[in-house]
C-alpha positions in Angstrom: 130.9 120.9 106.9 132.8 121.5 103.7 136.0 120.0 104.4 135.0 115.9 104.5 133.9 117.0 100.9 137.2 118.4 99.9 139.5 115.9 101.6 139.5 113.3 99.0 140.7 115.4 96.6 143.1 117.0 98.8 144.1 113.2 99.4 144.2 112.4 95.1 146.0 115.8 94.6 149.0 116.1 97.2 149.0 112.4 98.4 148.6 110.3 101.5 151.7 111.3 103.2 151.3 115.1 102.5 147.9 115.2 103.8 148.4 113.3 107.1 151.2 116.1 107.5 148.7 119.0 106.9 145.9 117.7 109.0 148.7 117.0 111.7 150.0 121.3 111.8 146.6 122.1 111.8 145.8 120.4 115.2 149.0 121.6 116.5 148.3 125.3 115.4 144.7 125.2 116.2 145.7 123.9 120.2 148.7 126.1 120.2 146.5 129.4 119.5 143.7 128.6 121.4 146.3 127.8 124.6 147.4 131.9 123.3 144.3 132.7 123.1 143.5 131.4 126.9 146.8 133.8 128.0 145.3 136.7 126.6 141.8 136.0 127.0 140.8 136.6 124.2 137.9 135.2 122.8 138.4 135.9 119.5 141.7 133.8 119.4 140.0 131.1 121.1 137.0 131.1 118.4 139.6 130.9 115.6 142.0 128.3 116.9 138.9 126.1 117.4 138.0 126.8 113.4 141.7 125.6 112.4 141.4 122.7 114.7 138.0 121.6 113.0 139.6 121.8 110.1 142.1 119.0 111.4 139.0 117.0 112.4 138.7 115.5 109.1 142.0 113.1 109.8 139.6 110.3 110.2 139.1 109.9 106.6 142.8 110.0 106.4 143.2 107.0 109.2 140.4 105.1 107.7 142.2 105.5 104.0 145.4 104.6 106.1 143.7 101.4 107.4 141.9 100.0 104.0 145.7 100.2 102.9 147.7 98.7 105.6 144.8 95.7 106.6 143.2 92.9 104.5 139.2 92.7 104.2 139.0 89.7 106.6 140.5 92.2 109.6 139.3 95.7 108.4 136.2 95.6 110.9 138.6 95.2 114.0 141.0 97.2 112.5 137.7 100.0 112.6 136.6 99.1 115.8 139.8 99.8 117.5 140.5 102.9 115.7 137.4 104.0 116.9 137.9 102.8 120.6 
């Protein structure tokens, strides 16, 4: 709930690039724990990994940044449409 709150300045601060990176290690961490997590069963491991892979969740405010960039006005609504198909 906090994080699409802090991502814009996390975007300002450390830059575009930087921050499609970070959200990028945090999916991959937060699936490679909870597939740990499932070995062990653990529940606990499971319960975190999903928390680091929420925090990943917030990359669609980086794609939709990416895509205000790379597309004019006329073709930003498909441009939205597919991301989100």
């Amino acid at each position: 709930m906090i994080v699409p709150f802090i991502m814009p300045m996390t975007i300002d601060k450390i830059g575009i690039r930087n921050t499609t990176i970070f959200m990028a290690f945090f999916a991959v961490l937060g699936q490679y724990l909870f597939i740990i997590g499932l070995e062990h069963r653990s529940y606990n491991i499971c319960l975190i990994s999903r928390v680091i892979f929420g925090v990943s969740d917030s990359m669609t405010i980086v794609q939709q940044i990416l895509m205000c960039m790379w597309f004019s006005a006329e073709q930003l609504p498909i441009a939205f449409s597919m991301m989100l198909f």
